[in-house]
C-alpha positions as CSV (number, residue, x, y, z in Angstrom):
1,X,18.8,-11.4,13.8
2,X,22.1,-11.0,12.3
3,X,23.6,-7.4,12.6
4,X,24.0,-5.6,9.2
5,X,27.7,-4.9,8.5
6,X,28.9,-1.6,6.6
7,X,28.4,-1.3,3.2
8,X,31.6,-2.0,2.2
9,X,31.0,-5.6,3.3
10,X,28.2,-5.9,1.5
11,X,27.9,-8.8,-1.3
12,X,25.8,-6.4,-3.1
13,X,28.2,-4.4,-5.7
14,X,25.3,-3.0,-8.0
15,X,24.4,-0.4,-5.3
16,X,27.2,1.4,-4.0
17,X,25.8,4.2,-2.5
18,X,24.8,3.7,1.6
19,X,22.2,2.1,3.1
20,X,20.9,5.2,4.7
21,X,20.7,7.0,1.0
22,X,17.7,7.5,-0.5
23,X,17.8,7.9,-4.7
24,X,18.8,11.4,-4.8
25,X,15.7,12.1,-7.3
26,X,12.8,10.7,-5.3
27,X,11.5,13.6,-2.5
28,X,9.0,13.5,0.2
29,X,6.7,15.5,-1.6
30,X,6.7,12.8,-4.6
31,X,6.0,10.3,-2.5
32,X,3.5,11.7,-0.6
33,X,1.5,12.7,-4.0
34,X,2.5,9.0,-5.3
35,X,1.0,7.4,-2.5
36,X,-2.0,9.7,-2.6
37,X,-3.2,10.1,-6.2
38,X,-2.9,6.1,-6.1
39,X,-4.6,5.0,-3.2
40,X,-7.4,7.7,-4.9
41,X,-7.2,5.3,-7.8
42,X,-7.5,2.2,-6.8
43,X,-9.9,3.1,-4.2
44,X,-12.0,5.4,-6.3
45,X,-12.1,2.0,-8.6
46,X,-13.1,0.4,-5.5
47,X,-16.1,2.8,-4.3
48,X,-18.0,3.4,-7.4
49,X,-18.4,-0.7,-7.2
50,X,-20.2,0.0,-3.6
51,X,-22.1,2.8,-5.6
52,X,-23.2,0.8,-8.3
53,X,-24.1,-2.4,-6.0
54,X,-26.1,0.3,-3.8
55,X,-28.1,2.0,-7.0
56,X,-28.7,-0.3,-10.2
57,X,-26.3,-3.8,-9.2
58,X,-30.1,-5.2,-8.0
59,X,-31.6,-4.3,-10.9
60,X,-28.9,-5.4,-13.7
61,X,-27.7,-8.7,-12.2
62,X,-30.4,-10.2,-10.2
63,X,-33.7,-9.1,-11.8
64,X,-35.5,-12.0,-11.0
65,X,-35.4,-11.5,-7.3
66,X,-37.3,-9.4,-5.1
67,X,-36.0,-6.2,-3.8
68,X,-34.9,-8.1,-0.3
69,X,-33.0,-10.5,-2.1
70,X,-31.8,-8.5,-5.0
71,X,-30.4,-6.4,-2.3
72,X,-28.4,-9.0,-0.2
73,X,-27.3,-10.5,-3.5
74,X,-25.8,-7.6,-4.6
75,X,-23.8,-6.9,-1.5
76,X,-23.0,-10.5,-1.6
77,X,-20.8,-9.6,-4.5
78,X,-19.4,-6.2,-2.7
79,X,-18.2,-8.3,0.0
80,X,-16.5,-11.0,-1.9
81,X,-13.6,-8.4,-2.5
82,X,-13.0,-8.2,1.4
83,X,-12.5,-11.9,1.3
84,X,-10.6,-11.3,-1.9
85,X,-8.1,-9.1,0.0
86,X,-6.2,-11.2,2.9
87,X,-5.2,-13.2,-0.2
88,X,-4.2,-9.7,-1.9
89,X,-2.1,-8.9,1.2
90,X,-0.3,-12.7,1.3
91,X,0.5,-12.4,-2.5
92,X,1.9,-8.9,-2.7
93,X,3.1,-8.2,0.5
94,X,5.6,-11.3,-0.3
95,X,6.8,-9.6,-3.4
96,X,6.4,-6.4,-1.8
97,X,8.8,-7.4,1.0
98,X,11.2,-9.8,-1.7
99,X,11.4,-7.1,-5.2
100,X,10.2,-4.0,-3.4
101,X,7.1,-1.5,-2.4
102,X,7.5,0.3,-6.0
103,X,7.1,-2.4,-8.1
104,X,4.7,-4.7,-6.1
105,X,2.9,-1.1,-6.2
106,X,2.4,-0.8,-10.4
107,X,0.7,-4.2,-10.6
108,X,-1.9,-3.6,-7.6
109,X,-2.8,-0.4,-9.9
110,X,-2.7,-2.1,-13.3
111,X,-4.9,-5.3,-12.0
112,X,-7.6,-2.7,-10.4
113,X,-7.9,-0.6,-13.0
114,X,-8.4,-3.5,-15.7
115,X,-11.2,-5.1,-13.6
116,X,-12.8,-2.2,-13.5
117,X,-12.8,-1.4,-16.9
118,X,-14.1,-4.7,-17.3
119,X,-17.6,-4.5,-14.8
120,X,-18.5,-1.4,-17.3
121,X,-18.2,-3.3,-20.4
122,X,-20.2,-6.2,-18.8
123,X,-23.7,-7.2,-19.7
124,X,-26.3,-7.7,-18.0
125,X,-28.4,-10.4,-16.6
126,X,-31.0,-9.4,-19.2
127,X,-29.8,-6.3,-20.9
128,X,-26.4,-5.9,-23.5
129,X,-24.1,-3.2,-23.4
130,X,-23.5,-0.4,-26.3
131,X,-25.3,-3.1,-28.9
132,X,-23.8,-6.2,-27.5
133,X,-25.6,-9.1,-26.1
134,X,-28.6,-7.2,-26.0
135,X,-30.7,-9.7,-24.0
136,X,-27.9,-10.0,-21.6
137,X,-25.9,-13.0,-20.9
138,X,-27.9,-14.7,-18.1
139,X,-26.2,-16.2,-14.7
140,X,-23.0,-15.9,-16.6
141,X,-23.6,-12.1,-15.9
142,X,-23.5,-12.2,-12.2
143,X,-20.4,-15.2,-12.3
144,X,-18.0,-12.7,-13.9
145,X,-19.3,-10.1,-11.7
146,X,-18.1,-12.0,-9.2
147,X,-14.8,-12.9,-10.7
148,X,-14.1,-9.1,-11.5
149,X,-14.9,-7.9,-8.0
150,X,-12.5,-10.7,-6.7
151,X,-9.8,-9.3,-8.5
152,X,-10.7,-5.7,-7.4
153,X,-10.2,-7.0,-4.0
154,X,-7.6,-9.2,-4.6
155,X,-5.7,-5.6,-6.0
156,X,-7.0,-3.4,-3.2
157,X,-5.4,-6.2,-0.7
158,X,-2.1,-5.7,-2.1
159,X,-2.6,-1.6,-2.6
160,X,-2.7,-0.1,1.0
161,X,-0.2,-1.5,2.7
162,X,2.2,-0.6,0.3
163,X,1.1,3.3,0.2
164,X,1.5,3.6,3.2
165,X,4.9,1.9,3.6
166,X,5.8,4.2,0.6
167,X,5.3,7.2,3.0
168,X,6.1,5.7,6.9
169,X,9.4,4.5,4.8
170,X,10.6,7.5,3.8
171,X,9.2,10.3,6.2
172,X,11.2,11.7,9.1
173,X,11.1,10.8,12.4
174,X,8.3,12.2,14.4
175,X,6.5,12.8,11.1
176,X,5.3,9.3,10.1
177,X,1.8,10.6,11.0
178,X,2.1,13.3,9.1
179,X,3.5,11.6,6.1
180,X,1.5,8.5,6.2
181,X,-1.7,10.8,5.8
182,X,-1.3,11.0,2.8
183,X,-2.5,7.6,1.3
184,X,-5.2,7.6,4.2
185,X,-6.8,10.6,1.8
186,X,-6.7,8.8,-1.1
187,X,-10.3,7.1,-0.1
188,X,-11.6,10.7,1.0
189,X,-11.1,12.2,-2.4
190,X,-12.1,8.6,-4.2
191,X,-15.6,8.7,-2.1
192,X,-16.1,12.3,-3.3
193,X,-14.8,11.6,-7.2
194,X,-17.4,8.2,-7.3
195,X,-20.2,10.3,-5.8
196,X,-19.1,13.1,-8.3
197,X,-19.0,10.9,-11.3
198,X,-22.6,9.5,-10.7
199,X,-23.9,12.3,-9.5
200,X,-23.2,14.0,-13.0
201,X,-24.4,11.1,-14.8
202,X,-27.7,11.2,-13.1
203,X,-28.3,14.6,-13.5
204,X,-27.2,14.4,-17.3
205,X,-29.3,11.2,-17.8
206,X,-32.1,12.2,-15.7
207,X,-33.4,11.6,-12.2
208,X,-36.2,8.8,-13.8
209,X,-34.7,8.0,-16.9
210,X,-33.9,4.4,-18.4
211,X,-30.9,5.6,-19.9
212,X,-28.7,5.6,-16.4
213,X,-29.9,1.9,-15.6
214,X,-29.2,1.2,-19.2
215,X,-25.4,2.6,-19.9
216,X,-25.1,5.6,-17.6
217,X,-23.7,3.5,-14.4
218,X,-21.0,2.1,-16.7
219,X,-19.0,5.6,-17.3
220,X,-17.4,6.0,-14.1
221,X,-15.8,2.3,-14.5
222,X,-14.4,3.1,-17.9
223,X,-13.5,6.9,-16.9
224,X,-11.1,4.6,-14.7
225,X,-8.9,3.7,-17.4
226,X,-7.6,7.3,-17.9
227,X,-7.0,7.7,-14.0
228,X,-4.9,4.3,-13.6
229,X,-2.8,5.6,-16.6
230,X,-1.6,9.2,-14.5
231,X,-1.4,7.1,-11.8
232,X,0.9,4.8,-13.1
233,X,3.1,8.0,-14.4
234,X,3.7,9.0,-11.1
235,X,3.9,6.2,-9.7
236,X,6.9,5.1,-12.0
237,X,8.7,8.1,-10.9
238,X,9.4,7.5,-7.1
239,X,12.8,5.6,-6.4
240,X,12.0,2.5,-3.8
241,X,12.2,3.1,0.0
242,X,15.6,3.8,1.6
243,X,14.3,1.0,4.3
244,X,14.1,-1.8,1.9
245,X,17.2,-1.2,0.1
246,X,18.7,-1.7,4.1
247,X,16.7,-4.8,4.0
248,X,17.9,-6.2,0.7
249,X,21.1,-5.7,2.2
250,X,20.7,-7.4,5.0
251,X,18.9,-10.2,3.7
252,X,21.9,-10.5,1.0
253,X,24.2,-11.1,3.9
254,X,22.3,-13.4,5.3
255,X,21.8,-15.5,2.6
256,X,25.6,-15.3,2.1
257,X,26.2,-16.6,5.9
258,X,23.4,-19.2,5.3
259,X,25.5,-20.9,2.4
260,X,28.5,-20.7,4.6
261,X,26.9,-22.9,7.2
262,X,25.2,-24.9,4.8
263,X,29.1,-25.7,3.1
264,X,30.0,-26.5,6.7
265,X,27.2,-29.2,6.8
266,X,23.9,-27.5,8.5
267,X,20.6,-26.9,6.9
268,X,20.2,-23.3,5.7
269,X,16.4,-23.3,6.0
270,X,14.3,-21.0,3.5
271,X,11.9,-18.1,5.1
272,X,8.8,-16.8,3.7
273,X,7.6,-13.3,4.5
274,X,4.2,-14.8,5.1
275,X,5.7,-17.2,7.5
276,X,7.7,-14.6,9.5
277,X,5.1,-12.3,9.8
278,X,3.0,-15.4,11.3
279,X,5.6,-16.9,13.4
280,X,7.0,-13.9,15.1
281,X,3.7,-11.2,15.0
282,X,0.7,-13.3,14.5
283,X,-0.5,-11.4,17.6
284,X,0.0,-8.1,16.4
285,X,-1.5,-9.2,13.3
286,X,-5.2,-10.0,15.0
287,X,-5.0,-6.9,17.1
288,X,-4.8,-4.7,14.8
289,X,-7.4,-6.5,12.6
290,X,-10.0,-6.1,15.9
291,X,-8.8,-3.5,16.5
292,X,-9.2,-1.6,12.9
293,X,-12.8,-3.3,12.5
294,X,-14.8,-0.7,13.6
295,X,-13.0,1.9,11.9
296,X,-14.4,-0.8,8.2
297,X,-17.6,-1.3,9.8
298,X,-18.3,2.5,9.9
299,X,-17.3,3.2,6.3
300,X,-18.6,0.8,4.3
301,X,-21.9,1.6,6.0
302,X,-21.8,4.8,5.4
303,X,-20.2,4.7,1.9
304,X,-21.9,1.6,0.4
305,X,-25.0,0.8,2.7
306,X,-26.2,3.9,3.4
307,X,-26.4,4.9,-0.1
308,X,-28.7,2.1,-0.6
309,X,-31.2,3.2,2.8
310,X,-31.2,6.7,1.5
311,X,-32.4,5.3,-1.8
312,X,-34.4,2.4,-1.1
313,X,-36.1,2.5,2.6
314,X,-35.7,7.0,2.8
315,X,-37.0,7.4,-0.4
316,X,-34.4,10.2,-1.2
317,X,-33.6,10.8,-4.4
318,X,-30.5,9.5,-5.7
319,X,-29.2,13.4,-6.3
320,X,-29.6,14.5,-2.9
321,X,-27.8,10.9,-1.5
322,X,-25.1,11.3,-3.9
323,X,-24.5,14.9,-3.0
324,X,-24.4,13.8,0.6
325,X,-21.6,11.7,-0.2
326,X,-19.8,14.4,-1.5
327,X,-19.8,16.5,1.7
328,X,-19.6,13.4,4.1
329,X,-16.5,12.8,2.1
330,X,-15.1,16.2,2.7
331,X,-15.8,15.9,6.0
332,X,-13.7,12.1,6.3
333,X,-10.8,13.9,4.8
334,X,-10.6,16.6,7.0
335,X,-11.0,14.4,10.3
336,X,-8.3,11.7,8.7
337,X,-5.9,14.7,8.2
338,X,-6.4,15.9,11.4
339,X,-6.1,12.7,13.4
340,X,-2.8,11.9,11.6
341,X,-1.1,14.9,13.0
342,X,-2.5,14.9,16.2
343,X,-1.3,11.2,16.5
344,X,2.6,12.6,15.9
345,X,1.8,14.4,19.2
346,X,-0.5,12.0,21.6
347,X,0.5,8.6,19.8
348,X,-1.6,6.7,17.6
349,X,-3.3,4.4,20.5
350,X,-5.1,7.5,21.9
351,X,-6.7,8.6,18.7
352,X,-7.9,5.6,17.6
353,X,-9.2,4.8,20.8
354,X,-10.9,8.0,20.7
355,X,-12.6,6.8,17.5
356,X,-13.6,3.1,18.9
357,X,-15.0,5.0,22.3
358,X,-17.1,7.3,20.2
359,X,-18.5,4.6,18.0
360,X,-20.2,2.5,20.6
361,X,-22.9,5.1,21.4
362,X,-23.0,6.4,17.9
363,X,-24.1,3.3,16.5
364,X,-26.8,3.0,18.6
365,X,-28.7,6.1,18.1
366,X,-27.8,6.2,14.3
367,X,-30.5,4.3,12.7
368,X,-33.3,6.0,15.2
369,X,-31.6,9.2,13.6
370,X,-32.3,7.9,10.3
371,X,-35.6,6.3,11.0
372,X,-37.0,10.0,12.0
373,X,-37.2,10.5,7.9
374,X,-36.1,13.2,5.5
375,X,-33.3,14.5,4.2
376,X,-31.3,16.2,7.0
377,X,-31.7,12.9,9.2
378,X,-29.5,10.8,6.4
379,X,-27.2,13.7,6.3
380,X,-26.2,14.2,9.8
381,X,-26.1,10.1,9.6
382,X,-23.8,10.2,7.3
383,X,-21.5,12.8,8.3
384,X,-21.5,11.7,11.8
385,X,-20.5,7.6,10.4
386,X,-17.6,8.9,8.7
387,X,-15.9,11.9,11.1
388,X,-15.8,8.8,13.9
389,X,-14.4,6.6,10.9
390,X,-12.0,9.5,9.7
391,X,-10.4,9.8,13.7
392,X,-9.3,6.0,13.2
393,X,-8.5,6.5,10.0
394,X,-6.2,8.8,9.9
395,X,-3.1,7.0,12.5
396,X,-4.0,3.7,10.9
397,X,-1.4,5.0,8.1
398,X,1.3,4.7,10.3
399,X,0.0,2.5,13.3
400,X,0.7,-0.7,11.1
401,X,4.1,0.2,9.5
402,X,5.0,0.9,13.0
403,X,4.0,-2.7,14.2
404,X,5.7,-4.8,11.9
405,X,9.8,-5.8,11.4
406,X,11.1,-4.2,8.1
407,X,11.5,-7.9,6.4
408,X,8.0,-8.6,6.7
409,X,6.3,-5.2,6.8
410,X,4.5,-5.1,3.9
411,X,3.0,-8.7,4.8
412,X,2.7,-8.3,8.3
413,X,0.1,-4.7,7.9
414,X,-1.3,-5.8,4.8
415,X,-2.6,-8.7,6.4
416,X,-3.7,-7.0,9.9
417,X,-6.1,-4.4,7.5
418,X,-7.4,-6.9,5.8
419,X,-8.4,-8.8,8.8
420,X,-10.6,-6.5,10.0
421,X,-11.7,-5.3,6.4
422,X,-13.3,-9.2,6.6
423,X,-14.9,-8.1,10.2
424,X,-15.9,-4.7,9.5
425,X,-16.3,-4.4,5.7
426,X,-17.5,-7.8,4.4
427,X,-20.2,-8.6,7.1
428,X,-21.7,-5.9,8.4
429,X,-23.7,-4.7,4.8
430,X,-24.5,-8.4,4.2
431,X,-26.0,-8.6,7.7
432,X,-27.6,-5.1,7.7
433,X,-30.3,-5.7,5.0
434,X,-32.2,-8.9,6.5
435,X,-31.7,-7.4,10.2
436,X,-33.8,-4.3,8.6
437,X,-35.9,-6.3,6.8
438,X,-36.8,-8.3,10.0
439,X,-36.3,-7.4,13.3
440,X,-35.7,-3.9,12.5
441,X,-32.7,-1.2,11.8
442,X,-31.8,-0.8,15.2
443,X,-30.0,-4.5,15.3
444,X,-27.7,-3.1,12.6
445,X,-26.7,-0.2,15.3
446,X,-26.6,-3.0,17.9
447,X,-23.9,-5.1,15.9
448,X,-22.2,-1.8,14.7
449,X,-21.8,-1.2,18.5
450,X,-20.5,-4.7,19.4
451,X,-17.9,-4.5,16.5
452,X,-16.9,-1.0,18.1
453,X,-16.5,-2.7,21.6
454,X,-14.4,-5.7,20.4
455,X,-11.6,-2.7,18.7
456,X,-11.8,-0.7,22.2
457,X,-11.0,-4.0,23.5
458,X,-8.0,-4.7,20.8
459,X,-6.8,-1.2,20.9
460,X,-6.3,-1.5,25.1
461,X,-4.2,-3.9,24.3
462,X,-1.8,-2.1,21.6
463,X,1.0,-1.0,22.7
464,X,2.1,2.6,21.6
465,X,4.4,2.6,18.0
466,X,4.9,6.3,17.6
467,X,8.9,6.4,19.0
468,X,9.5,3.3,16.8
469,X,12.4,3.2,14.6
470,X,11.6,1.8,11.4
471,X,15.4,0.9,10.2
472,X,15.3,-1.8,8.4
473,X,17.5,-4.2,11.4
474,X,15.3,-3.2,13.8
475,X,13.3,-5.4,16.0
476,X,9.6,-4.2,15.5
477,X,10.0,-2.3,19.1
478,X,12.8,-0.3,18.9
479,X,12.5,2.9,19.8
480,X,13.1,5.6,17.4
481,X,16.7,6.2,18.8
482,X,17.9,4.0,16.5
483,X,19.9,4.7,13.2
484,X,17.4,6.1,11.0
485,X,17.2,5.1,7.0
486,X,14.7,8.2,6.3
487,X,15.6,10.9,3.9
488,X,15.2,14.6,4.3
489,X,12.9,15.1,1.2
């Protein structure tokens, strides 16, 4: 890797202030509430899908089926947007590493929110919406479904790694957990804000009443329009990361020494992030996608699934389920807070390994929990699912930043989350309903369990990233000695 000269060397005269400068405007605190209020976006965008798919998706898109089917359908189209997301991360983690985290940042937001929007203005298998299409639009209905939800995913793909490079970018050293937190609470307060949104719908529409299978589900999809739009103020108003302006630099010189060589008769050859990241990390990239899957497997169940086996096979009503979001989701916040800071101290490894350990057994004794009936069973379920998830959660912020070289950081963590969003996120619910259906809820803690001993497996193997630097010529295991390009907020 070619050295970085001093700026005065550099080719680039449109930025003349140091490569350790940050934009004298943009503070930590800035960036930590740009990070947070827009992973709370996109992912609140995100949840109230997994909501909907749980409570009235069976019912508006596949009607014709039976509840079994109607059910694995529906989840069908939940976990198209895992599959949706690798794609995501490829996309925007190569404009995220070529133009920047900022900008890269306001499209991810933009393309959410419009899909969203979009599944609550769209009919119904059989039913219109506000007066159009009033006998629906047939299997075009659950087509665009699809479609939308792609793009949700496709968005959400692009969205997290780029948070949290926002914040592991520009926090001080020894504080990257700290700092990367802050997107990790995005999905806290999203999980409480979907459950919040429908929970006030119901109770406004009525427990039993047509009117929330008819139009009341579609609010909190076009409440989202008004949310992308703050987010999209603040986000405008953070300066990009002190460590990719290093890296433009850098890259700038290299290009420049490339055309040198290439004058001199020798092939200047042409890298992609996405081929970098590959080449040089590809095992770093499917550890941390094993070793992340247990942390998906455990909220997805307990954000999406769950909602459904509290509503469905509990019989609870869809107020008390929903309000038990609310509180698991306070609790998921608090854990991923705490874990974050704790992981400054002990190191990232421990905590999450800490999660994964705690998982195995927890999975196995969670659906006899459930199966015992009634409403304090699904609540300790639930609250137990995601403080195990939270642990994990929390270091994952700055775990992946730390794993990756600056010129293909965004591509390199974007596609290691993703991974395991396909192992934990996408499977597990569309596996769960049959297993239940046939041999019986305690396979779903059984493959819960296995998931959680492949990531205590793949976190063994990961090797400690807290004393990283994260300069932007660093090789991805340089300790944090190194210049650093953070600024002091």
């Amino acid at each position: 890797m070619t050295t970085t000269p001093t700026a005065p060397t550099s080719p680039v005269p449109r930025d003349p202030e140091p490569a350790t400068t940050a934009p004298p405007r943009t503070s930590l605190r800035r960036v930590a509430a740009a990070s947070s209020i827009g992973t709370t976006i996109e992912f609140y965008d995100f949840f109230i899908y997994g909501t909907a798919a749980a409570l009235v998706f069976p019912t508006i898109f596949f009607p014709a089926a039976d509840d079994v089917t109607a059910t694995i359908a529906s989840f069908a189209t939940f976990a198209v947007a895992f599959f949706a997301r690798p794609v995501g991360a490829v996309l925007f983690g190569h404009f995220g590493d070529r133009i920047g985290r900022k900008r890269t940042l306001v499209w991810t937001l933009l393309i959410m929110g419009l899909a969203t929007v979009a599944i609550g203005l769209l009919p119904g298998y059989e039913t219109g919406v506000f007066g159009f299409a009033e006998s629906g639009i047939g299997i075009l209905a659950p087509i665009l479904l699809v479609a939308l939800r792609f793009l949700q995913g496709f968005a959400v793909g692009g969205e997290w790694a780029g948070a949290t490079l926002l914040t592991a970018e520009y926090a001080p050293e020894g504080k990257r957990g700290l700092y990367a937190m802050f997107p990790q609470l995005g999905p806290a307060f999203a999980f409480f804000l979907s459950s919040l949104t429908f929970l006030i719908a119901n109770l406004t529409l009525g427990e039993a009443s047509s009117a929330f299978l008819d139009y009341g589900w579609r609010i909190p999809f076009i409440l989202s329009f008004a949310l992308v739009a703050v987010g999209l103020w603040v986000r405008l108003a953070v300066a990009e990361t002190p460590v990719f302006r290093e890296t433009q630099r850098a890259q700038e010189i290299q290009r420049t020494e490339a055309h040198r060589t290439e004058a001199h008769g020798t092939d200047a050859q042409a890298v992609l992030p996405f081929g970098d990241a590959v080449r040089h990390q590809w095992k770093e990239i499917l550890i941390a996608g094993g070793a992340l899957a247990s942390l998906f497997s455990l909220f997805y169940m307990g954000t999406a699934f769950l909602t459904n086996y509290g509503t469905k096979t509990l019989e609870l009503s869809r107020t008390f389920v929903l309000t038990s979001g609310m509180a698991a989701a306070v609790v998921f916040g608090l854990s991923t807070a705490a874990s974050a800071i704790w992981s400054d101290r002990i190191g990232r490894r421990r905590v999450i390994m800490t999660s994964c350990a705690l998982a195995v057994p927890w999975a196995l004794v969670l659906f006899p929990i459930l199966e015992t009936g009634g409403g304090l069973a699904f609540l300790i379920g639930l609250l137990g699912t995601l403080l195990i998830f939270g642990i994990a959660y929390g270091p994952a912020g700055a775990l992946l930043p730390e794993l990756f070289e600056a010129r293909y950081r965004y591509t390199g963590a974007g596609m290691g989350y993703n991974l395991a969003g396909i192992f934990g996120g996408a499977i597990p619910p569309l596996i769960a309903a049959p297993l239940i259906a046939g041999p019986g809820a305690i396979w779903v803690g059984v493959m819960l369990a296995a998931l959680s001993a492949v990531s205590v497996v793949c976190t063994l193997v990961i090797v400690e990233t807290k004393d990283r630097s994260m300069h932007a010529d660093a090789p991805a295991d340089a300790p944090a000695s190194a210049p650093a390009a953070q600024p002091a907020g």
